[in-house]
N, C-alpha and C positions, 0 to 999 in steps of 0.2 A: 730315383723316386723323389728325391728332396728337391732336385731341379726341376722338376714337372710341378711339384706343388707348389712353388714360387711363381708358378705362368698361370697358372689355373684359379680360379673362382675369386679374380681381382675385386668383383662390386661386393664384395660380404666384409662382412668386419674381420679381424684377423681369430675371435673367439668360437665366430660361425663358421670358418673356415679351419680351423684346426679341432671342434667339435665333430664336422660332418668327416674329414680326413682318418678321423681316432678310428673312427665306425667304419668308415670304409673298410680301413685297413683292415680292422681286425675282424670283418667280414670274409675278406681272403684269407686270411689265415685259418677262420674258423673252416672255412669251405673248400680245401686244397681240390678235389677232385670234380667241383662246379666247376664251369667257362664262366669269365669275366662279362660275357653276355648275359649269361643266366642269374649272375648276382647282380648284375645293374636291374635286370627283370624283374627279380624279387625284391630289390631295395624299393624300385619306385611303385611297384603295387601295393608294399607295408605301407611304406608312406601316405599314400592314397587311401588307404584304408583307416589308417590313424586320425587323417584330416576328417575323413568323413565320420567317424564313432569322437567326433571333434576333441582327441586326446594326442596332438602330433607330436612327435621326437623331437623335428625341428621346423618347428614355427616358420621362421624367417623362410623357407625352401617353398612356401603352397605356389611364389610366383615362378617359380625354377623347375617346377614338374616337368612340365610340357615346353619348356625352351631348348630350342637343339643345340642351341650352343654348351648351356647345362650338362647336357645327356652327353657331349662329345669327352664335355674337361672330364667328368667323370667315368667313362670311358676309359680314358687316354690314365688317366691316376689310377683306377682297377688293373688297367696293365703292367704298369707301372711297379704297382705292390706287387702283382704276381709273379715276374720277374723278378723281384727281389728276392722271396721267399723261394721260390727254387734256385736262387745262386746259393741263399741260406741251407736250405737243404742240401746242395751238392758241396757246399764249403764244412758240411758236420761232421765228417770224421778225420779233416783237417784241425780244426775247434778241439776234439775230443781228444786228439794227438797233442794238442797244445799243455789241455788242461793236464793229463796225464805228467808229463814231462814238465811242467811247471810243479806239482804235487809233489813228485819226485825230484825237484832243484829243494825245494822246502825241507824236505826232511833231511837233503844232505847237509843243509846250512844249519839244519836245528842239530845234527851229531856232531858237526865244526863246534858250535858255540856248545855243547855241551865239554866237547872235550878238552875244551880250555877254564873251565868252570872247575871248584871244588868241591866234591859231594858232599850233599846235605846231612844235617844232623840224622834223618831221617832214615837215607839210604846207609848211613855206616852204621843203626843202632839196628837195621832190619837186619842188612849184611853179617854183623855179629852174631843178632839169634840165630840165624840160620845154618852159619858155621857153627855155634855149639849145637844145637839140632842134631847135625848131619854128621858130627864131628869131623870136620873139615878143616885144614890148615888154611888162617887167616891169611890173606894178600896186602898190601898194603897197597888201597886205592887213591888215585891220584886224580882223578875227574866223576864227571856225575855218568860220563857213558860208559868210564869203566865198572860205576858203579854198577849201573844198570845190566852192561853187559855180563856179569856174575853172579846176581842177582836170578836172572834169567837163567843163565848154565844150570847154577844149584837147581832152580825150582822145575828146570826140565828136565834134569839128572833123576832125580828123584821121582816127580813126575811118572816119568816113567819106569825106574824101578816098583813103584808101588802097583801099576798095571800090569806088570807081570806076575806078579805073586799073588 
């Protein structure tokens, strides 16, 4: 796509040309189940009609309506986008495989760095109400995952004891 838009609509500025390109695209995108014909159809009759109720998207395009070289570059870049978006489509539960597996790198590196960390004032002053609570023999905690990981037991221990009764 990016190498088709470097050949295509050379006499426009480069602000004219990456405006109409925005639109384009996100024409296809908006329209996955239109033909690249049927959305060039409808861009150039909005267009036509803009000029004519004299309020156009884009001005500089009134000489480029009706030129076929126009109608081909855009053309040739509708297909272009569209082809993208379906390799996008077909690459999305590769993506979603990623992102997953990348989520899950994250947390194992956040229980690394916690368990080389010293638990907070926080987690030892929670940790002890909850052992005199439950009366519970204290552990001596050595990290913030150990903290947590006890933290957690107790409150699921219980937890559940309390839904049974």
């Amino acid at each position: 796509m990016y190498q088709v838009k470097n050949q295509i609509y050379l006499d426009m500025t480069k602000t004219q040309k990456s405006a109409l390109c925005n639109f384009l695209r996100a024409q296809v995108k908006k329209l996955p189940d239109i033909s690249v014909e049927d959305i060039l159809d409808k861009f150039l009759e909005d267009e036509r009609y803009y000029f004519e109720i004299n309020n156009p998207h884009f001005e500089f395009l009134e000489n480029y309506l009706d030129d076929n070289k126009f109608l081909d570059e855009t053309l040739l870049y509708l297909k272009e986008c569209r082809k993208y978006y379906d390799y996008r489509k077909k690459q999305e539960p590769i993506i979603q495989a990623q992102k997953e597996f990348e989520k899950k790198k994250r947390a194992f590196l956040r229980e690394v760095k916690m368990s080389k960390e010293q638990p907070t004032k926080k987690q030892l002053y929670y940790y002890d109400r909850l052992c005199k609570k439950y009366s519970i023999e204290k552990k001596e905690l050595t990290s913030k995952l150990e903290a947590r990981n006890e933290i957690e037991k107790i409150l699921n221990e219980h937890d559940c004891r309390n839904l049974n009764e």
